[in-house]
C-alpha positions in Angstrom: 1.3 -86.4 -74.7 -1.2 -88.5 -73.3 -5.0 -88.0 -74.0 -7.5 -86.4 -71.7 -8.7 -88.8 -70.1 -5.3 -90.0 -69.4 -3.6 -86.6 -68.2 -1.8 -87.0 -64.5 -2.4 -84.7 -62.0 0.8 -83.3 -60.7 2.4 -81.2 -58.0 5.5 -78.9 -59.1 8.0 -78.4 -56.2 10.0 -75.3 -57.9 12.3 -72.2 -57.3 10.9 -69.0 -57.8 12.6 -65.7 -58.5 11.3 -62.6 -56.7 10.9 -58.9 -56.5 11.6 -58.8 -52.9 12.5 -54.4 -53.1 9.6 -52.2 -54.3 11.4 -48.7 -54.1 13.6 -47.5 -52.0 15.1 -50.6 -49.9 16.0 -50.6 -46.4 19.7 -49.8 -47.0 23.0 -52.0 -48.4 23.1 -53.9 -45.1 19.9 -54.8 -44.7 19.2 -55.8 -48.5 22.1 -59.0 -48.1 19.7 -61.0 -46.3 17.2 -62.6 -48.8 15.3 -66.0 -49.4 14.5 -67.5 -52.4 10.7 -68.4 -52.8 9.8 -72.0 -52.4 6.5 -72.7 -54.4 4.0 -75.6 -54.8 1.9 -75.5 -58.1 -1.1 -78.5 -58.9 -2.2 -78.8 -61.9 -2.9 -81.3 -65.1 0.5 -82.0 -66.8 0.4 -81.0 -70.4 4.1 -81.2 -71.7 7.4 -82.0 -70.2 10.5 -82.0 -72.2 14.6 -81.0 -70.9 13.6 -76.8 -70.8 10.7 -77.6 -68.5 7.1 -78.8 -67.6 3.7 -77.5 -68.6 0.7 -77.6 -66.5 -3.0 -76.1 -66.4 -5.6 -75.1 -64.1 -8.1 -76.2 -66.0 -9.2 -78.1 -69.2 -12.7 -78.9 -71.2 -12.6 -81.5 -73.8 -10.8 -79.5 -76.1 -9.1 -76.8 -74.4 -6.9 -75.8 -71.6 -6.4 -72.4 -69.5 -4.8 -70.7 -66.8 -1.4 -72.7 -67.4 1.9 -72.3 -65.9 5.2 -72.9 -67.8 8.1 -74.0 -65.3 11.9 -73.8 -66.6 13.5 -77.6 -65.4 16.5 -75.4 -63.7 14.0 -74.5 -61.1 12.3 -77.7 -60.6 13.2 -79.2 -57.2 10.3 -82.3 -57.3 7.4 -83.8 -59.3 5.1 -85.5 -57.4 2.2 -87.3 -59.0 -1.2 -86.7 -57.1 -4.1 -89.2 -56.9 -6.8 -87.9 -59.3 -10.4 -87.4 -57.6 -12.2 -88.5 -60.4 -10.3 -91.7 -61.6 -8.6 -91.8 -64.9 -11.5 -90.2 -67.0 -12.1 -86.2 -66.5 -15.8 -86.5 -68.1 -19.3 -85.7 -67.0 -20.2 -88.9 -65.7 -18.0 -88.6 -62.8 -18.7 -85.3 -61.8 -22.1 -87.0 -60.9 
Protein backbone atom coordinates (compact mmCIF):
# COMPACT_ATOMS: atom_id res chain seq x y z
CA UNK A 1 0.00 0.00 0.00
CA UNK A 2 0.94 3.40 -0.54
CA UNK A 3 2.75 5.51 2.18
CA UNK A 4 1.20 8.04 4.48
CA UNK A 5 1.50 10.82 2.89
CA UNK A 6 0.17 9.18 -0.09
CA UNK A 7 -3.07 7.45 1.41
CA UNK A 8 -6.57 8.43 -0.57
CA UNK A 9 -9.39 9.43 1.14
CA UNK A 10 -12.32 7.42 0.21
CA UNK A 11 -16.05 7.08 0.45
CA UNK A 12 -17.52 3.33 0.76
CA UNK A 13 -21.00 3.03 -0.71
CA UNK A 14 -21.91 -0.54 0.92
CA UNK A 15 -24.79 -3.01 1.93
CA UNK A 16 -25.28 -3.44 5.38
CA UNK A 17 -26.96 -6.36 7.24
CA UNK A 18 -29.35 -5.57 10.11
CA UNK A 19 -31.03 -6.52 13.23
CA UNK A 20 -34.18 -4.97 12.25
CA UNK A 21 -36.43 -7.34 15.38
CA UNK A 22 -35.33 -6.88 18.98
CA UNK A 23 -37.81 -9.34 20.73
CA UNK A 24 -40.93 -10.07 20.06
CA UNK A 25 -41.75 -8.78 16.39
CA UNK A 26 -44.91 -7.40 15.15
CA UNK A 27 -46.24 -10.65 13.83
CA UNK A 28 -45.46 -13.04 10.41
CA UNK A 29 -47.22 -10.54 8.26
CA UNK A 30 -45.82 -7.64 9.29
CA UNK A 31 -42.08 -8.94 9.58
CA UNK A 32 -42.06 -9.59 5.28
CA UNK A 33 -41.61 -6.06 4.68
CA UNK A 34 -37.88 -5.14 5.36
CA UNK A 35 -35.06 -2.91 3.77
CA UNK A 36 -31.69 -3.52 3.57
CA UNK A 37 -29.41 -0.67 5.11
CA UNK A 38 -27.73 1.56 2.59
CA UNK A 39 -24.45 3.00 4.28
CA UNK A 40 -21.82 5.67 3.47
CA UNK A 41 -18.39 5.21 5.39
CA UNK A 42 -15.18 8.06 4.76
CA UNK A 43 -12.21 7.14 5.79
CA UNK A 44 -8.27 6.71 4.69
CA UNK A 45 -8.01 3.56 2.56
CA UNK A 46 -5.58 1.17 4.08
CA UNK A 47 -5.89 -2.18 2.02
CA UNK A 48 -8.04 -3.43 -0.77
CA UNK A 49 -7.78 -6.79 -2.14
CA UNK A 50 -10.89 -9.33 -3.91
CA UNK A 51 -12.47 -10.12 -0.02
CA UNK A 52 -12.77 -6.43 0.51
CA UNK A 53 -11.49 -2.90 1.51
CA UNK A 54 -9.96 -1.48 4.62
CA UNK A 55 -10.29 1.92 5.86
CA UNK A 56 -9.60 4.11 9.15
CA UNK A 57 -10.87 6.88 11.04
CA UNK A 58 -7.85 7.95 11.94
CA UNK A 59 -3.98 7.57 11.61
CA UNK A 60 -0.57 9.26 13.32
CA UNK A 61 2.61 8.62 11.67
CA UNK A 62 2.78 5.24 12.62
CA UNK A 63 -0.55 4.03 13.57
CA UNK A 64 -4.07 3.66 12.58
CA UNK A 65 -7.56 3.33 14.68
CA UNK A 66 -11.05 3.06 14.63
CA UNK A 67 -11.06 1.11 11.15
CA UNK A 68 -13.76 -0.53 9.33
CA UNK A 69 -13.33 -3.81 7.30
CA UNK A 70 -15.91 -3.99 4.34
CA UNK A 71 -16.51 -7.64 2.56
CA UNK A 72 -16.32 -6.65 -1.55
CA UNK A 73 -19.89 -8.55 -1.86
CA UNK A 74 -21.36 -5.56 -0.20
CA UNK A 75 -19.65 -2.89 -1.83
CA UNK A 76 -21.98 -0.99 -4.24
CA UNK A 77 -19.24 2.21 -5.06
CA UNK A 78 -15.78 3.68 -4.21
CA UNK A 79 -15.60 7.13 -4.62
CA UNK A 80 -12.37 8.93 -4.09
CA UNK A 81 -12.74 12.19 -2.07
CA UNK A 82 -10.58 15.37 -2.47
CA UNK A 83 -8.14 15.40 0.56
CA UNK A 84 -8.31 18.76 2.74
CA UNK A 85 -4.90 18.81 3.39
CA UNK A 86 -3.19 17.98 -0.04
CA UNK A 87 -1.26 14.90 -0.47
CA UNK A 88 0.86 15.06 2.76
CA UNK A 89 -1.21 14.32 6.24
CA UNK A 90 1.73 16.19 8.41
CA UNK A 91 1.92 19.01 10.90
CA UNK A 92 2.71 21.61 8.61
CA UNK A 93 -0.60 21.62 7.03
CA UNK A 94 -2.71 21.48 9.86
CA UNK A 95 -1.23 25.11 10.32
Amino acid sequence: MASRKSRPLVMIVWLDAAHDTFGWGKGLEAEQVFEVPLVQSVGWLIARNKQGIKIAQSLTSDNIAQTLVVPARMIQKVINLPNPLGQAHDKENLQ
